[in-house]
FIKOLZA-1660 file (N, C-alpha, C; in steps of 0.1 Angstrom, whole numbers, plus 5000, padded with zeros to 4 digits):
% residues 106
   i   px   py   pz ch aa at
   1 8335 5817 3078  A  X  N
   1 8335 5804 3082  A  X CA
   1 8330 5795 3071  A  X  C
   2 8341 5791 3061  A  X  N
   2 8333 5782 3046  A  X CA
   2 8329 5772 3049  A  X  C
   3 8339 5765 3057  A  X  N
   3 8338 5749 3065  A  X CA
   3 8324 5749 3070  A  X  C
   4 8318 5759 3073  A  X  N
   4 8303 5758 3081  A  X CA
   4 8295 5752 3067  A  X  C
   5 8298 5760 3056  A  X  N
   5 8288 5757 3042  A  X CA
   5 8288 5743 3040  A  X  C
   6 8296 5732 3041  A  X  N
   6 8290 5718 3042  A  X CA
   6 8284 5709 3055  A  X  C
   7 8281 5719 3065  A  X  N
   7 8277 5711 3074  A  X CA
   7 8261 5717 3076  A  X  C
   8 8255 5713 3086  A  X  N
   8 8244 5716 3090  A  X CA
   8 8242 5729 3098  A  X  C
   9 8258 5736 3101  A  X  N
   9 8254 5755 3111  A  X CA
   9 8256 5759 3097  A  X  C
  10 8245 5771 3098  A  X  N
  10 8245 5783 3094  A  X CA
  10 8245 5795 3102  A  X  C
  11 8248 5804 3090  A  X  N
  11 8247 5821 3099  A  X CA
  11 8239 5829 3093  A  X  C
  12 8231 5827 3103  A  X  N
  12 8219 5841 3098  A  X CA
  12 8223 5854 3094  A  X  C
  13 8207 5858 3093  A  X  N
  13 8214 5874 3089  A  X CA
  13 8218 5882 3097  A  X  C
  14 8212 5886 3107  A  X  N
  14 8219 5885 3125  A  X CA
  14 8235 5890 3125  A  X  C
  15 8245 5877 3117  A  X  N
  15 8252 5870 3120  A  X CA
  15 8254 5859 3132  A  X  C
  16 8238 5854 3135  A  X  N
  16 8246 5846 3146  A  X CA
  16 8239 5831 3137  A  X  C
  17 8247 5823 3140  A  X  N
  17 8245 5812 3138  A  X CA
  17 8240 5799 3142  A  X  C
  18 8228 5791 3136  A  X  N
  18 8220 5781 3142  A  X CA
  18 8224 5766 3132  A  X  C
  19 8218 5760 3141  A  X  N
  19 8214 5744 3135  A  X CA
  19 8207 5748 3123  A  X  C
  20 8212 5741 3114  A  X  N
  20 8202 5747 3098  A  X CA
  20 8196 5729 3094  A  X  C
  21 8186 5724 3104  A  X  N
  21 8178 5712 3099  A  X CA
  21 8168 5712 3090  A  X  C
  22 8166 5726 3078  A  X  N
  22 8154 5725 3071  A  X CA
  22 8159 5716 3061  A  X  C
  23 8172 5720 3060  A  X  N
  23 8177 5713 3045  A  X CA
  23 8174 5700 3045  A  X  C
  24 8172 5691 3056  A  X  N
  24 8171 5676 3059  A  X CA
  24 8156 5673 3064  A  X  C
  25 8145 5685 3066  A  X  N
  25 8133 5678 3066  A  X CA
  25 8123 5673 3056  A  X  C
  26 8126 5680 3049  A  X  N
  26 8116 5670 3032  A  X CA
  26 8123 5661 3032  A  X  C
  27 8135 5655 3032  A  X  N
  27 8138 5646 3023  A  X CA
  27 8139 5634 3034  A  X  C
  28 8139 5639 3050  A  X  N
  28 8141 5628 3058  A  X CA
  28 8126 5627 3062  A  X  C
  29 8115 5633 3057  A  X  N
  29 8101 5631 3060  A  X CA
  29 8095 5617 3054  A  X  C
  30 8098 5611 3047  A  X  N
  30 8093 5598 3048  A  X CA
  30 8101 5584 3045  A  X  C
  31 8100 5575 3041  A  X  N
  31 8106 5564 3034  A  X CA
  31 8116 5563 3029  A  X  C
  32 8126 5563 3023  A  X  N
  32 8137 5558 3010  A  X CA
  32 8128 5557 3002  A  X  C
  33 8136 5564 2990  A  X  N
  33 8126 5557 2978  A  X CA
  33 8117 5568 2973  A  X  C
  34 8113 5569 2956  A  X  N
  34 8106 5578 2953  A  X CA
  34 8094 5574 2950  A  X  C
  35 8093 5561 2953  A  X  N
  35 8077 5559 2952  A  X CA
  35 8069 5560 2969  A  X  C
  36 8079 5570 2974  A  X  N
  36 8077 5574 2990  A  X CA
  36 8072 5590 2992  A  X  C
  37 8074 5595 2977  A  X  N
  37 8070 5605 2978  A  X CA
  37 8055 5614 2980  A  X  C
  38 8043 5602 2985  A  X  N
  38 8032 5606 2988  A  X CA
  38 8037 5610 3004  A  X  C
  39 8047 5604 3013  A  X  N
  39 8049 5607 3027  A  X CA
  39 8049 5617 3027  A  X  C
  40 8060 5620 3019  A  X  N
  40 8069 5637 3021  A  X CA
  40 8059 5646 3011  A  X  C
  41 8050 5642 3007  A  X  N
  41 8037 5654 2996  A  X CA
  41 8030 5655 3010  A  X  C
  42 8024 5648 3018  A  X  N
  42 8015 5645 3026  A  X CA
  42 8025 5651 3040  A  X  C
  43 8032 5651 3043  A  X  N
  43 8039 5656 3055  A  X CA
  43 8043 5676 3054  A  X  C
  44 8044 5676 3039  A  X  N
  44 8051 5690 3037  A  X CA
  44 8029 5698 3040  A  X  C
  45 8022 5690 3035  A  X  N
  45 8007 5696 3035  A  X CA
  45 8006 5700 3052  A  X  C
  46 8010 5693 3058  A  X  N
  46 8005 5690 3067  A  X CA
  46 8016 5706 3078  A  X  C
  47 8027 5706 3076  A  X  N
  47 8037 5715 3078  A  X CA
  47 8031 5731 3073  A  X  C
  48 8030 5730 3063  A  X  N
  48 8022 5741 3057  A  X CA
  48 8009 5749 3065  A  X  C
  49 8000 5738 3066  A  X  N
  49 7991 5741 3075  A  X CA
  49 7996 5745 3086  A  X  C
  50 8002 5740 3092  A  X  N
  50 8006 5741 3107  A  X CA
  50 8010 5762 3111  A  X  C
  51 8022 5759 3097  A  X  N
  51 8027 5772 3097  A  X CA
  51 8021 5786 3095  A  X  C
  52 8010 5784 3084  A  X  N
  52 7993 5793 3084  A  X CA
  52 7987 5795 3092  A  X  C
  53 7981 5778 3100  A  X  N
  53 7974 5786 3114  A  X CA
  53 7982 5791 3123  A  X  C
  54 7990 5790 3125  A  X  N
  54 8000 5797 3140  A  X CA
  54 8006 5810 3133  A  X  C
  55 8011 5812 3118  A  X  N
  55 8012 5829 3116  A  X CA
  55 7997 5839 3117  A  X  C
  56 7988 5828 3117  A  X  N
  56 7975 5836 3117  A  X CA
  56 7970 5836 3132  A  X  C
  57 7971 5834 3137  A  X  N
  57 7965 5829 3153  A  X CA
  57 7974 5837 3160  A  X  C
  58 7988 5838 3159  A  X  N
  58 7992 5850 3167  A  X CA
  58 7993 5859 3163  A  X  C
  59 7994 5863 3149  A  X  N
  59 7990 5881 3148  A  X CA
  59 7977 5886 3154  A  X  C
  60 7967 5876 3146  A  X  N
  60 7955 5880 3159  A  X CA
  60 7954 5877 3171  A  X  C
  61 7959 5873 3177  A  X  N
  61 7961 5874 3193  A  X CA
  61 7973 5881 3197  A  X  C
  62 7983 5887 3189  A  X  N
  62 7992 5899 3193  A  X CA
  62 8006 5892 3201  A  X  C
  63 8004 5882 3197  A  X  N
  63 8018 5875 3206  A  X CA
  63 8024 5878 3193  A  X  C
  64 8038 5892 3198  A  X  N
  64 8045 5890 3186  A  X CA
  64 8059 5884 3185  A  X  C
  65 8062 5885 3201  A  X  N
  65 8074 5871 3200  A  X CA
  65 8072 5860 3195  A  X  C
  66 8059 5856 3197  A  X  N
  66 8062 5841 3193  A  X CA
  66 8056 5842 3177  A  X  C
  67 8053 5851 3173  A  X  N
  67 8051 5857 3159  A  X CA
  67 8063 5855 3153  A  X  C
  68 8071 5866 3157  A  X  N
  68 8087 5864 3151  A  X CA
  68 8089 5849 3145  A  X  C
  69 8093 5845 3156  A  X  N
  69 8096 5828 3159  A  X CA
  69 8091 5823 3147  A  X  C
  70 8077 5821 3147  A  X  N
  70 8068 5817 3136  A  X CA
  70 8077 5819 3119  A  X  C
  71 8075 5829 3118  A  X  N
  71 8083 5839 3106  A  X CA
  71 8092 5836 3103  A  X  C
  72 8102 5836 3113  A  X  N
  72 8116 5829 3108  A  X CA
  72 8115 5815 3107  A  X  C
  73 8110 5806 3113  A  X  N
  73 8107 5792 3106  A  X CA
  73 8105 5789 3094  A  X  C
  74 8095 5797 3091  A  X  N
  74 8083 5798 3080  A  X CA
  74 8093 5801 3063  A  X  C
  75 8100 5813 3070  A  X  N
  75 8112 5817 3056  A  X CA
  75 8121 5806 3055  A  X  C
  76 8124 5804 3068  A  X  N
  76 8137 5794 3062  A  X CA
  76 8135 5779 3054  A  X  C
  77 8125 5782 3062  A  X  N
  77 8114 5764 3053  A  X CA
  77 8112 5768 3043  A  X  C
  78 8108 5778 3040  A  X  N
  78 8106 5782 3025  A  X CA
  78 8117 5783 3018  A  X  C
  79 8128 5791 3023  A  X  N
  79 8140 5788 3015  A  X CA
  79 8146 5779 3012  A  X  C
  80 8145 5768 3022  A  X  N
  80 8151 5756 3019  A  X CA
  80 8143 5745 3011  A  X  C
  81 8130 5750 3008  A  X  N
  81 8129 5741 2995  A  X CA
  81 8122 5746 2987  A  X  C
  82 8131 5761 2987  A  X  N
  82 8132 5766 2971  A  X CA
  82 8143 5766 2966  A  X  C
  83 8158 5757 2973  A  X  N
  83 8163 5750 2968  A  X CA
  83 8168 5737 2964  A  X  C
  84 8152 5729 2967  A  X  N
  84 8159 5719 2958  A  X CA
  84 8153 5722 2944  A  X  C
  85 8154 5713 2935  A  X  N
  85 8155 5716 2917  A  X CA
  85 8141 5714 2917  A  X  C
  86 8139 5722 2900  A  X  N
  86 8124 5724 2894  A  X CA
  86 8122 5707 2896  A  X  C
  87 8130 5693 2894  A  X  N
  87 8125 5683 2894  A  X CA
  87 8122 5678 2906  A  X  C
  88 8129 5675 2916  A  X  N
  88 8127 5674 2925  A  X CA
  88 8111 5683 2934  A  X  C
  89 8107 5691 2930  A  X  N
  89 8094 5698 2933  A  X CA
  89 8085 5694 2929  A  X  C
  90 8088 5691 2913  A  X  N
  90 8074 5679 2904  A  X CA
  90 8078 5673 2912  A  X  C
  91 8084 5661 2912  A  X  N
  91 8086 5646 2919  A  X CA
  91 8080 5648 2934  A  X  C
  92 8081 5655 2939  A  X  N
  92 8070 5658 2953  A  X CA
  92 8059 5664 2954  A  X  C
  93 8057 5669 2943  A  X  N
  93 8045 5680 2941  A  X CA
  93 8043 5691 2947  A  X  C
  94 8057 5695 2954  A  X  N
  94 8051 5705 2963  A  X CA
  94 8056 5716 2958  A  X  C
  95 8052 5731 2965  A  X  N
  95 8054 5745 2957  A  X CA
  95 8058 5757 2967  A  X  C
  96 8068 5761 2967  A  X  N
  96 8071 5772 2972  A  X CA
  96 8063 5783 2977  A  X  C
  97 8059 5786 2966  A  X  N
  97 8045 5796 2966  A  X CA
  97 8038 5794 2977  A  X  C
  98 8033 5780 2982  A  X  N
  98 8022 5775 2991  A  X CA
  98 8027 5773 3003  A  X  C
  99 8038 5780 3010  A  X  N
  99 8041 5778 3019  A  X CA
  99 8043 5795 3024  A  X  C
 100 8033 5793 3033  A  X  N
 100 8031 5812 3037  A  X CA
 100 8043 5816 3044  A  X  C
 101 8049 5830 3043  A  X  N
 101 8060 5834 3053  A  X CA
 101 8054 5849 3057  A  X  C
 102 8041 5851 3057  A  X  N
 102 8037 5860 3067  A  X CA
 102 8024 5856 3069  A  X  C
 103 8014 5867 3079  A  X  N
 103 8003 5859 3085  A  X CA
 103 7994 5866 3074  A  X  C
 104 7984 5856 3070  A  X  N
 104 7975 5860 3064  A  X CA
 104 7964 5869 3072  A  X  C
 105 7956 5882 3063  A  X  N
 105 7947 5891 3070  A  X CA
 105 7934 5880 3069  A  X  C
 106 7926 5885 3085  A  X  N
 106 7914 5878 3087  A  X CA
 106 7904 5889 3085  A  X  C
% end
């Protein structure tokens, strides 16, 4: 399905296919404009966190469905903005690396 490659479905690895809205959350996270880019530095922080305490908080509490869940969020967020460009990353400051995709040990 190539026609899917310019829109917003994707197909997982599965093969089944979802809404792919990561591609559109950094850049629809704040303002117009790149002197808006403290929104979207300050929103992706904020995302990050979110995603650490909840991979950490259900491995230790053993919910691993909602583990899963967690995980596959967490990668695709990460993948999707480890594709935008090395400039675009300066210009937001944010870092691939700092976005966890498993739960950290306590």
């Amino acid at each position: 399905m190539d026609h899917h490659r310019q829109t917003l479905i994707a197909e997982d690895n599965d093969g089944l296919y979802y809404f792919d809205y990561f591609k559109t959350l950094l850049p629809l996270s704040g303002p117009p404009g790149e002197h808006n880019n403290i929104f979207r530095k300050t929103w992706f922080d904020q995302v990050v966190a979110v995603i650490d305490k909840n991979l950490t908080e259900l491995n230790v509490s053993g919910k691993l469905k909602e583990l899963a869940k967690w995980i596959w969020f967490a990668r695709k967020f990460r993948e999707s903005v480890g594709k935008l460009s090395p400039q675009q990353l300066q210009d937001l400051d944010v870092s691939v690396a700092s976005i966890p995709c498993v739960p950290r040990r306590r």
